[in-house]
VOMIZA-196857 format. One record per residue (C-alpha): z, y, x. Coordinates in Angstrom, 2 decimals. Last residue first. Example, Ala and Ser with C-alpha at 12.3 -4.5 7.8 and 13.67 -1.06 7.14 Angstrom:
residues 2
Z Y X
7.14 -1.06 13.67 $
7.80 -4.50 12.30 $
//
This chain:
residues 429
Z Y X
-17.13 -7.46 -22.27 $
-15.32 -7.81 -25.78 $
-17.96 -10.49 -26.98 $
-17.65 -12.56 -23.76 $
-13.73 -12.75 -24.18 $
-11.74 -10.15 -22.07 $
-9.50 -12.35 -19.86 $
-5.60 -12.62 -20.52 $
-2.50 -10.79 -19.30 $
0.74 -12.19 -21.35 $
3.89 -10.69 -21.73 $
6.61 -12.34 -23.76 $
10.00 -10.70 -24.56 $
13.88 -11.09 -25.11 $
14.56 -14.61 -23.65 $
18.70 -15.13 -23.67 $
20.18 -16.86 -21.05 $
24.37 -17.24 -22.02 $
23.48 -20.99 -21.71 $
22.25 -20.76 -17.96 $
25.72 -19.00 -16.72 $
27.55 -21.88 -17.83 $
25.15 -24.24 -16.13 $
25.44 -23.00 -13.46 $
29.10 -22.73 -12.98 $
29.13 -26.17 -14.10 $
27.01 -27.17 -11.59 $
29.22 -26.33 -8.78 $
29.40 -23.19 -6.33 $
30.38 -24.22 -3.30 $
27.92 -23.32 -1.04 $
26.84 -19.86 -2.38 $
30.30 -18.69 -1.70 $
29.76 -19.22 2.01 $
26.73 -16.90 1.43 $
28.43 -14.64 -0.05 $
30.99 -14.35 3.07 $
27.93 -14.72 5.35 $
26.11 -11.82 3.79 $
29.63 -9.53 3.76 $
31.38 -8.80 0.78 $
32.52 -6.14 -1.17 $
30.84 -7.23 -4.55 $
29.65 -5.15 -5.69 $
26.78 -3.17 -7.86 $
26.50 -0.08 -6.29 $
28.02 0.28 -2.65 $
26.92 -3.68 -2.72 $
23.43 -3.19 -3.45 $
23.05 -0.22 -0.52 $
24.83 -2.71 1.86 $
22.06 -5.25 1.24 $
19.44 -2.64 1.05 $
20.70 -1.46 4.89 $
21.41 -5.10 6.05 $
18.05 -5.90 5.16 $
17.11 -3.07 7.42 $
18.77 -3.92 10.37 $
17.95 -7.62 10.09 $
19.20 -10.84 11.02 $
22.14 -10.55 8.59 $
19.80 -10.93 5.99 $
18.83 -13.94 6.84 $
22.44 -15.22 6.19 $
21.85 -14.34 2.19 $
18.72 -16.49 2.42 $
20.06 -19.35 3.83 $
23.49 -19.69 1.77 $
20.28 -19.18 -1.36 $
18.54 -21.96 0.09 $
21.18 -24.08 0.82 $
22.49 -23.41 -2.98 $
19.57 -24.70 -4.61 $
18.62 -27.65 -1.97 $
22.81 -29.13 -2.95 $
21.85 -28.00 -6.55 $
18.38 -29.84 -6.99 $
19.41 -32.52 -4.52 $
22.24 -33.51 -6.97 $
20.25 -33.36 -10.05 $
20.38 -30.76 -12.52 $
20.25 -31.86 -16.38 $
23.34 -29.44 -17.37 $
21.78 -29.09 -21.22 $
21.38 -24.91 -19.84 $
19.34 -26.29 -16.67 $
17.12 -28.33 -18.77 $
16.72 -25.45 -21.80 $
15.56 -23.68 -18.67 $
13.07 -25.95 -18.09 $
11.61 -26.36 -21.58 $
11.37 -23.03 -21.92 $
8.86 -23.26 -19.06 $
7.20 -26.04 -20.25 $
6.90 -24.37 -23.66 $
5.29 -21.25 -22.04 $
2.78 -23.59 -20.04 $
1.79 -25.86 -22.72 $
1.13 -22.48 -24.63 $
-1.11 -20.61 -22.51 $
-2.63 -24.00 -20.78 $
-6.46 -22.53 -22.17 $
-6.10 -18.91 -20.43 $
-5.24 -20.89 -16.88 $
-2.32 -19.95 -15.28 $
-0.37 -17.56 -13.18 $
3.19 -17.25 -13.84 $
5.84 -14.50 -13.51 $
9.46 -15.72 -14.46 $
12.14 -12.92 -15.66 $
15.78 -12.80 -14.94 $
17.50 -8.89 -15.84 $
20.76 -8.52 -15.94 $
20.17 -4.64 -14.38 $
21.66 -3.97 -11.07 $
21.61 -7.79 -11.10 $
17.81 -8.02 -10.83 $
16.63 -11.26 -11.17 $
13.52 -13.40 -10.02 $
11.40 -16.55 -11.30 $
8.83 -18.65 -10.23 $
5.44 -20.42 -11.34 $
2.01 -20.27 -9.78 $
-1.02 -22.02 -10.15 $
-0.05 -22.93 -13.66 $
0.28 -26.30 -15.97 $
0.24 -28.78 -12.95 $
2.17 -31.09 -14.84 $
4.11 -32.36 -11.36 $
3.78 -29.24 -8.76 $
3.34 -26.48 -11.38 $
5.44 -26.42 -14.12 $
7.34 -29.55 -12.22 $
8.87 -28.74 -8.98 $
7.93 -25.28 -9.01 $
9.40 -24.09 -12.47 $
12.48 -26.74 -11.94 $
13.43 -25.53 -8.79 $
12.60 -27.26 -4.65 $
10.70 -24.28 -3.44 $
13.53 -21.30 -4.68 $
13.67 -18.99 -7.54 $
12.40 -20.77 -10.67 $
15.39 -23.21 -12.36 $
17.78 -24.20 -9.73 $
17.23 -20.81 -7.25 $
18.03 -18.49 -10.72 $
21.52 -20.50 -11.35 $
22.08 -19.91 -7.05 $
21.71 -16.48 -7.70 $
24.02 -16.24 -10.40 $
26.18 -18.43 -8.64 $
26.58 -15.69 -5.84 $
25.86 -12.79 -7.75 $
29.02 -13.67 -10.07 $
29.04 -10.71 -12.61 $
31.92 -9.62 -14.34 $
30.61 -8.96 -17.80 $
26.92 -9.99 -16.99 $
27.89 -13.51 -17.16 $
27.43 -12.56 -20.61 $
24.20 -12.31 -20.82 $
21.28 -13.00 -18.21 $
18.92 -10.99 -20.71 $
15.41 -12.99 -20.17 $
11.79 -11.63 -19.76 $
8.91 -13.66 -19.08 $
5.50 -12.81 -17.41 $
2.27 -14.96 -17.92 $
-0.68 -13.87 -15.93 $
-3.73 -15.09 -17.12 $
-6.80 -16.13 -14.39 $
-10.20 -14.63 -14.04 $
-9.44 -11.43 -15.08 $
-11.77 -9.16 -17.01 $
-8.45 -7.69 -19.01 $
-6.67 -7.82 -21.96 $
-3.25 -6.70 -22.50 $
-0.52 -8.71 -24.17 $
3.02 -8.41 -25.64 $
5.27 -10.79 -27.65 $
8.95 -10.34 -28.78 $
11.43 -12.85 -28.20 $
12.91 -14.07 -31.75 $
16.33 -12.79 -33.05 $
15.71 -9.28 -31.83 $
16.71 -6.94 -28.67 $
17.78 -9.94 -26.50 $
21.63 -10.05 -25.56 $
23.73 -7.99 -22.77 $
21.99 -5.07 -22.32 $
23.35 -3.23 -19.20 $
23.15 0.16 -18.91 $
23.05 1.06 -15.82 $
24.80 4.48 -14.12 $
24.92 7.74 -12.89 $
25.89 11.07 -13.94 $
24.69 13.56 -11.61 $
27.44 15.37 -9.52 $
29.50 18.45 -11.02 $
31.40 20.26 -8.19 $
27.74 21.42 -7.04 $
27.33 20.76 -3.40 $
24.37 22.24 -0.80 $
24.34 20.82 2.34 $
24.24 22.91 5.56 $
26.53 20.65 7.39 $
24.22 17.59 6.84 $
23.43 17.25 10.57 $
26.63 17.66 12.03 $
28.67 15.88 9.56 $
26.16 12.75 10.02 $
26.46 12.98 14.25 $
30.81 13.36 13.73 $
30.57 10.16 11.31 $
28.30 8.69 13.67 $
30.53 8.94 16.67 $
33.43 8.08 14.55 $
32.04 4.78 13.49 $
31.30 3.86 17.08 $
27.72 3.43 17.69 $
26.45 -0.02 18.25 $
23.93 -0.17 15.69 $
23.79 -0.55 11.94 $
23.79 3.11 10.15 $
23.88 3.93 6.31 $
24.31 6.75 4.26 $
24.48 7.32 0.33 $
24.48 10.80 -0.81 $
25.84 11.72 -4.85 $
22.79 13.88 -6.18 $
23.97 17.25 -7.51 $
22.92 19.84 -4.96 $
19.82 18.23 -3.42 $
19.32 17.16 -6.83 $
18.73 20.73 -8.13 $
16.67 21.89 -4.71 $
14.41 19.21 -5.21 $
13.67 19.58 -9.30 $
13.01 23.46 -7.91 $
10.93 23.20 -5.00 $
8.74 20.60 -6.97 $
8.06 22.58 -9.74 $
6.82 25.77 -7.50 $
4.68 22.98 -5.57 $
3.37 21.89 -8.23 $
3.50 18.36 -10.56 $
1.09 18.32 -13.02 $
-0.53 14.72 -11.85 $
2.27 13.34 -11.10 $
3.48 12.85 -14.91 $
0.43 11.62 -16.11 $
0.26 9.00 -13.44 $
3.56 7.67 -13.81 $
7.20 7.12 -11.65 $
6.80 6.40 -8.59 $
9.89 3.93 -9.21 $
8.54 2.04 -12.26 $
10.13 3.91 -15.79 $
11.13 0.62 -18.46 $
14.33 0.37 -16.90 $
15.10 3.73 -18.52 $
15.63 1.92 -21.64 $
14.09 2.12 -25.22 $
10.45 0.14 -23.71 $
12.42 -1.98 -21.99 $
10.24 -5.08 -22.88 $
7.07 -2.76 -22.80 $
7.61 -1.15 -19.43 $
9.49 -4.36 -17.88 $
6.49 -6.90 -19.13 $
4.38 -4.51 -17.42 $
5.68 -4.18 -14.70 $
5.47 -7.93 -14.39 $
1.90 -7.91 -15.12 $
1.55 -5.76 -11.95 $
3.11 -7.51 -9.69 $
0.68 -10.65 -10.56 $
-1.75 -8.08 -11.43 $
-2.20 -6.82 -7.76 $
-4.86 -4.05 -7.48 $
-3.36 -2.36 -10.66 $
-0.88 -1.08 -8.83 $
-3.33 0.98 -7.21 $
-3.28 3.81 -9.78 $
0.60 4.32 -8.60 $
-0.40 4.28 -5.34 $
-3.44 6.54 -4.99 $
-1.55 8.97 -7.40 $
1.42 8.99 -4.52 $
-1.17 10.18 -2.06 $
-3.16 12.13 -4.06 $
0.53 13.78 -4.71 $
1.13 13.84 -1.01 $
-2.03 16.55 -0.30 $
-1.19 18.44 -3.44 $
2.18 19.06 -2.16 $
1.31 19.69 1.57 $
-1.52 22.12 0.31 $
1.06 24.18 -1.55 $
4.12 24.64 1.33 $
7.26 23.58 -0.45 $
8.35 27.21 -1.69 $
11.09 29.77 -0.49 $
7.74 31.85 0.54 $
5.92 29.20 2.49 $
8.08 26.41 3.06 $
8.51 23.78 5.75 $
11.84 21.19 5.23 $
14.71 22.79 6.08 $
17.47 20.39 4.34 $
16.36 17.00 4.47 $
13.74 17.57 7.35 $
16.89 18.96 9.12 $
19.29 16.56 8.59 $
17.04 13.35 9.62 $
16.39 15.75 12.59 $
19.74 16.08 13.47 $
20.41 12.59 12.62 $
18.04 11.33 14.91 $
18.78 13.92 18.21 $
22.76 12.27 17.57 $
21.80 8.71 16.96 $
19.64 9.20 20.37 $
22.24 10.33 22.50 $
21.59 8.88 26.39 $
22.95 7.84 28.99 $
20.63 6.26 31.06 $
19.47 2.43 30.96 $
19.07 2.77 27.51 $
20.17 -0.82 25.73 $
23.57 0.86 24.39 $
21.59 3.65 22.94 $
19.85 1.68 20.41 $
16.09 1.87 20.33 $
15.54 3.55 16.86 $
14.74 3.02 13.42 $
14.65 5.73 10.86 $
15.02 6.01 7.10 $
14.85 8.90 4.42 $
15.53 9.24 1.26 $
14.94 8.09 -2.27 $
17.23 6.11 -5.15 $
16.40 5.76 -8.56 $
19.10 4.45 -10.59 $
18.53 2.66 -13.62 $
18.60 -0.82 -11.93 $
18.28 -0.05 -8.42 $
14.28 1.40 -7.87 $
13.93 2.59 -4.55 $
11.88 5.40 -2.87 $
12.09 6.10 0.96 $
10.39 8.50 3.17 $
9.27 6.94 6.75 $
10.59 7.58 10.18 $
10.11 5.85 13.20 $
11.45 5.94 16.46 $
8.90 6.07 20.23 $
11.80 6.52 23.09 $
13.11 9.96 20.98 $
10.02 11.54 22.68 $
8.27 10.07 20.61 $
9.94 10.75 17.67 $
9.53 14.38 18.72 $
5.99 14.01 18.87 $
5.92 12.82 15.47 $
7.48 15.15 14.34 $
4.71 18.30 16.19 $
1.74 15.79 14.72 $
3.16 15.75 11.14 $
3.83 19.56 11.00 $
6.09 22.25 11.57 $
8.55 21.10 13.70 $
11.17 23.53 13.21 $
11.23 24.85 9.94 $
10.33 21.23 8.53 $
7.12 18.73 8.35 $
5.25 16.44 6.39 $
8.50 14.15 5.72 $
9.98 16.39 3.69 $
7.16 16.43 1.25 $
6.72 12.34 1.08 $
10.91 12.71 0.42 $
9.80 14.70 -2.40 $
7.41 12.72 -4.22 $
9.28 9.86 -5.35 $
11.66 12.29 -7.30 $
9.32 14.66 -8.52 $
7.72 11.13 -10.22 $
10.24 9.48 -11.19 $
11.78 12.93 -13.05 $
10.87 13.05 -16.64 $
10.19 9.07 -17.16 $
13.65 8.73 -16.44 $
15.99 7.05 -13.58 $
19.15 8.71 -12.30 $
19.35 10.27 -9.04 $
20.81 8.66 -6.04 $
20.15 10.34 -2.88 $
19.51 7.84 0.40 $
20.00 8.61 4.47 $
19.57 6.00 6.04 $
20.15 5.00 9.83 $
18.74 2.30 12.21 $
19.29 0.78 15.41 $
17.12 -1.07 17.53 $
18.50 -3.52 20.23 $
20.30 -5.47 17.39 $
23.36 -7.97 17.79 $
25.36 -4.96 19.19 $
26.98 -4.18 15.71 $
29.28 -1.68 13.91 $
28.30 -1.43 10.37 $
29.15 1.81 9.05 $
28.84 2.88 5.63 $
28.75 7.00 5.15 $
29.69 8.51 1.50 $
28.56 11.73 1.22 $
29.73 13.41 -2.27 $
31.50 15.66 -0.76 $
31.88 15.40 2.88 $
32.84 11.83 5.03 $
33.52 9.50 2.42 $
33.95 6.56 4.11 $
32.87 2.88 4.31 $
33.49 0.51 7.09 $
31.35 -2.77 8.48 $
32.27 -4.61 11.82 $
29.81 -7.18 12.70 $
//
């Protein structure tokens, strides 16, 4: 795989990885917008909009005709959350040219129509057409009230709304109910035209292509793009220690049958120039991975929880565990899992822990490469949080890193806050 990066108009940068591993190719086309409780919600709704038709192809059934006809591709709108940034778009896979029998120019027929339902989408008037707007909005309300559904995920929101409470973080990527719910068409014209014009334009394509063939098929397309000289100020800020001297402690109550315990750490100073290989291989020691501490023995060994694992988000220096457990192993289960990472930080990591730790993060990082659209999100992290490496170059960095690198990166750990989703007693239901 041959990957390039280029800024091909203003503010459009295009990333090009040159491949014929895949029969299907794919391209992105992604606006980065800053995070805020003000704007999630325009944001993730406008790339449902565009997606319901443009000047051309009015309506769902005459795009996805043309897709069809484009040897049956797919399109779907995109929302992301990266940290503080809030990234949305649109992304299409497609049978590569170089396994059509004809000749054919599919990347070209993709990106013009990736262009056009970016920049002509339908309107009525100048505006987004009405019923299209409310129709999406039920749409994105349906989502955002079904988060509820899944109180493992959404416990950890949660935690992230009330831990970050004083941070962007703290906004989820649709952004909220109340602020959906007034959102018009007249609105919506407006906050899309503004970061049309402002938002800095990341775009992807993995396929076969030649990186001049796409960057002549991308030019093409986003000709018509509007470009303010003054782009949107992004960014993540990055707390480094825990807001207070002792975590903080949240809870809701629910009529669950099982509590969901959700942890929030500040990874610290490793933050400063970040390591994502040993910082991932830190998180696959103590809850990320099959063979850590959290599964191994919070769950496995003491059975204290049903569940018990851990995740990070670099973008922000984030590590938090999610755990499911009974109501009555609350606190044998929160000092277990302090317990564990007190383990890690005291250097008390076998060999197998570390050799099965950094195999399965060398693993995961090559899976990636297996995948179009991995690739995409992997390539989208790395445009903006770094490093510039490939999958298998990380991953071959994965496999040497020693326990001292670990371990130094578990003592600058810091828990901030404590969420915990209990069970409505039999008085309060």
């Amino acid at each position: 795989m041959n990957s390039s990066t280029e800024l091909i108009m203003q503010g459009v940068v295009l990333t090009c990885l040159q491949t014929e591993k895949f029969k299907t190719g794919c391209l992105s086309i992604n606006l980065l917008t800053p995070l805020s409780r003000e704007t999630a919600s325009k944001n993730a709704l406008i790339p449902m909009v565009l997606c319901r038709g443009t000047a051309t192809l009015p309506d769902m059934a005459a795009i996805s005709s043309r897709l069809d006809s484009l040897y049956g591709a797919r399109l779907k709108p995109v929302v992301r959350k990266k940290g503080e940034i809030q990234v949305i778009g649109l992304y299409a896979d497609f049978a590569d040219d170089a396994f059509i029998p004809e000749k054919s120019s599919i990347l070209e027929h993709i990106s013009e129509l990736m262009g056009e339902m970016l920049l002509m989408p339908k309107t009525r008037g100048g505006l987004f057409i009405k019923e299209y707007v409310e129709s999406e909005r039920e749409k994105l309300l349906e989502l955002i009230r079904g988060r509820i559904n899944d109180k493992r995920a959404y416990s950890m929101q949660r935690l992230f709304e009330l831990m970050c409470a004083m941070e962007d973080y703290s906004t989820d990527k649709l952004g909220s109910e109340s602020e959906t719910e007034s959102i018009t068409a007249n609105e919506l014209t407006r906050h899309y035209r503004e970061i049309l014009s402002v938002s800095p334009i990341e775009v992807f394509y993995c396929g076969s292509a030649e990186p001049k063939r796409v960057k002549a098929a991308v030019k093409a397309a986003l000709a018509s793009l509007p470009r303010c000289e003054e782009e949107a100020d992004l960014g993540t800020d990055i707390r480094m220690n825990s807001l207070e001297e002792t975590p903080r402690y949240f809870e809701d109550e629910m009529q669950v049958t099982q509590g969901k315990l959700a942890i929030g750490f500040r990874l610290g100073e490793c933050m400063d120039e970040p390591n994502s290989a040993a910082i991932r291989v830190f998180n696959a020691v103590f809850g990320g991975s099959v063979t850590s501490k959290l599964f191994m023995n919070v769950r496995e060994k003491l059975t204290l929880c049903y569940f018990a694992s851990s995740l990070i988000d670099l973008h922000k220096g984030i590590l938090a565990v999610s755990s499911g457990i009974e109501f009555d192993k609350y606190d044998a289960a929160l000092s277990e899992i302090f317990s564990q990472l007190e383990a890690v930080k005291k250097g008390e990591i076998s060999d197998y822990e570390l050799s099965a730790a950094k195999s399965f993060v060398a693993s995961d990082y090559r899976t990636i490469e297996d995948s179009p659209g991995a690739l995409e999100d992997f390539y989208l992290n790395q445009v903006l949080i770094g490093p510039e490496c490939s999958p298998s170059e990380l991953a071959a960095l994965a496999e040497v890193i020693t326990v001292e690198e670990v371990v130094k990166i578990a003592k600058g750990v810091e828990c901030d806050a404590i969420y915990f989703l209990r069970g409505t007693t039999e008085e309060d239901s």
